[in-house]
Every structure is written in structure tokens, then in C-alpha cells.
LUMKE-49228 format. One record per atom (N, C-alpha, C, O): x, z, y. Coordinates in steps of 0.02 Angstrom, whole numbers, plus 32768, in hexadecimal, padded with zeros to 4 digits. Layout:
XZY
...
# end
This chain:
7F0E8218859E
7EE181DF85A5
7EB681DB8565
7ED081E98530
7E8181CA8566
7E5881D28539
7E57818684FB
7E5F814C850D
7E52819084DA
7E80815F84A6
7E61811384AA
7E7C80DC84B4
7E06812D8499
7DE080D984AE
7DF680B784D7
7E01807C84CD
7E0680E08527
7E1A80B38566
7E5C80A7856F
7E76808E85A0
7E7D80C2852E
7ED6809B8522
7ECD806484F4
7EE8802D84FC
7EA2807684BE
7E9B80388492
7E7E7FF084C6
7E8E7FB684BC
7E54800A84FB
7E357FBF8513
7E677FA68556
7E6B7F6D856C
7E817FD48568
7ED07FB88591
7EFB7F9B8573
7F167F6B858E
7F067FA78549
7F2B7F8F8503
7F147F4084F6
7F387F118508
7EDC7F3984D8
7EB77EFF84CF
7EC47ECC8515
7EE87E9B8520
7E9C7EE98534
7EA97EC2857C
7EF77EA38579
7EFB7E668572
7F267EBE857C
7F6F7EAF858B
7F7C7E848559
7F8F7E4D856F
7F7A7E888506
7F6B7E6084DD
7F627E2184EC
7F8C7DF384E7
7F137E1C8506
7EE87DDF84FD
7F167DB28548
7F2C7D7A853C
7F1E7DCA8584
7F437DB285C1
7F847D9C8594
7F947D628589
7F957DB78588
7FE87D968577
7FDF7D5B8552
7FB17D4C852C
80217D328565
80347CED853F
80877CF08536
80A87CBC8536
80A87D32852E
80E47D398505
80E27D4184AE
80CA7D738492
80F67D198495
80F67D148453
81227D648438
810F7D8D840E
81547D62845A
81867D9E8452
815E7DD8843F
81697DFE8410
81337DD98466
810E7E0B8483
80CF7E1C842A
80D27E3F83F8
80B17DFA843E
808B7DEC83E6
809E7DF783CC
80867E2683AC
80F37DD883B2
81097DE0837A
811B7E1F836C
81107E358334
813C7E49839F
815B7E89839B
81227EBE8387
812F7EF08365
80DE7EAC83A1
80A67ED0838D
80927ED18353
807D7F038336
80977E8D8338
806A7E7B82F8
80B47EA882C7
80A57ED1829C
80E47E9D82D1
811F7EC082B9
810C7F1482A4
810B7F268269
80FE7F4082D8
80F17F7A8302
80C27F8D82AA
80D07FB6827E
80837F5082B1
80377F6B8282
80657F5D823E
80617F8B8215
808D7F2A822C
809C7F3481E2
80D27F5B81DB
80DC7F64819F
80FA7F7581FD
812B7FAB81F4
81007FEA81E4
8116801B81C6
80B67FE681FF
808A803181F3
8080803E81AA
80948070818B
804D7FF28186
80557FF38142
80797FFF812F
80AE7FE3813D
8077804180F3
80A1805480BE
809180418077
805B802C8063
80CB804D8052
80AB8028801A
80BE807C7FEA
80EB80A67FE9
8068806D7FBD
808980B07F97
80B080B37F62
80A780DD7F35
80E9807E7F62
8119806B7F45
814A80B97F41
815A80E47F18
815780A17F9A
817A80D07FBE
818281107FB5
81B9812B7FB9
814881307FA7
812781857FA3
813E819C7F5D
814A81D77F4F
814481627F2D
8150817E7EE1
819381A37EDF
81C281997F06
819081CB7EAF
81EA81D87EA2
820181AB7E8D
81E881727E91
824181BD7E6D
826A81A57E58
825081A27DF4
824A81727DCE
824881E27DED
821D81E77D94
81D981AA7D92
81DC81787D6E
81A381B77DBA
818381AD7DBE
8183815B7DC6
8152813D7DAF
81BC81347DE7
81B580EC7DF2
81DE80E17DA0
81CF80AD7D83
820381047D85
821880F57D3B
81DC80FD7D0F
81D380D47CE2
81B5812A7D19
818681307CE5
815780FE7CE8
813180F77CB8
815080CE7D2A
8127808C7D36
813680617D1C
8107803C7D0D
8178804B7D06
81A180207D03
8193800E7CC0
817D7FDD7CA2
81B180607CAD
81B080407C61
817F80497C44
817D80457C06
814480587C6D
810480577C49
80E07FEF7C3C
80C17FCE7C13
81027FE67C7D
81017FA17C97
811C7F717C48
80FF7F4B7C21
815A7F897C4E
817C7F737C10
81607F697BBC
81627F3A7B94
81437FB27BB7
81087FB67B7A
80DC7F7A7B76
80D07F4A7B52
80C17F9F7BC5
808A7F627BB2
80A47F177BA1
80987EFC7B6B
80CA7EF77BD8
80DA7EA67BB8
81027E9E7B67
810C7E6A7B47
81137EE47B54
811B7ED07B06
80D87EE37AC6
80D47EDF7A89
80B27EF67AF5
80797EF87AD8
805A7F377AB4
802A7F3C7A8D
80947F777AD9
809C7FAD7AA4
80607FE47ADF
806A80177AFF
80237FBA7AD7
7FE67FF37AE0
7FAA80197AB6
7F9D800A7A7C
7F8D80427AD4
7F5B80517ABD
7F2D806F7AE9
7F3680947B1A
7EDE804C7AC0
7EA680507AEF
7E8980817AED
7E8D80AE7AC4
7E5C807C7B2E
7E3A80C07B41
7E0E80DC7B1A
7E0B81197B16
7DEC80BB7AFC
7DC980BB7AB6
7DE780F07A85
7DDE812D7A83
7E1680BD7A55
7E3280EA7A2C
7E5A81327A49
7E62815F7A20
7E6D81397A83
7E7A81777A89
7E4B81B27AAD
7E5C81EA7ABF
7E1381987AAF
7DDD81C37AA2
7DCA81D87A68
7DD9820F7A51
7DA681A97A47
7DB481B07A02
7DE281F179D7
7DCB821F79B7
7E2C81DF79E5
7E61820E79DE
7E40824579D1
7E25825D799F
7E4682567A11
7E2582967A35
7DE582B07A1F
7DD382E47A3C
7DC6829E79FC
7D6E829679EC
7D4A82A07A25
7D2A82D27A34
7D55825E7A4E
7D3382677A89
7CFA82377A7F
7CD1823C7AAD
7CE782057A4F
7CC881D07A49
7CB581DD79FB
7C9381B479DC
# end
């Protein structure tokens, strides 16, 4: 079946219905799709967020500036 004329059967059945069940299990269906790219990180990679996270609220950064600079990029 060609997908437009499932998406608008779809719709149709949608818009006719007055089961809440029905909605809800759908609207369920679309945020179970969202992923979060939480998810996708490793395991290194969500530590190296963290405690980058951590730096920052103790204040232990440095700007993009000076590490150009560094570099003699500026």
C-alpha cells in the first residue's frame, strides 16, 4: 500500500474515534520513537560529560580565546 494513502486512512480513523485509550496508546507509540542522544553515548563518553559538567560548576575552565591563542591561532 502506498504510504500517503496509509498515512490518510490513518488520519481518518484518528480524527472518527472518541476512545481516549486509543490516543493515548498512540500519542505513547510517537514518544517511545523519540530518542534521546543520551542513550547512543557510551559509557566513557557519558563520564567524560559529567565530569566535564563538574569542571565547569567549579569553575575550572578555559576559553576559546585563550586556547587559540595557545596554539597561535589568534
Amino acid at each position: 500500500m502506498d504510504i500517503q494513502l496509509e498515512k490518510l486512512e490513518l488520519i481518518k480513523l484518528l480524527a472518527e474515534t472518541e476512545n481516549p485509550d486509543i490516543l493515548k496508546s498512540i500519542r505513547k507509540i510517537f514518544k517511545k520513537e523519540q530518542k534521546d542522544w543520551w542513550d547512543d553515548l557510551t559509557d566513557e563518553q557519558k563520564e567524560d560529560l559529567e565530569l566535564s559538567m563538574q569542571e565547569f560548576e567549579r569553575g575550572e575552565v578555559v576559553s576559546y580565546e585563550s586556547i587559540l591563542k595557545r596554539h597561535g591561532l589568534r
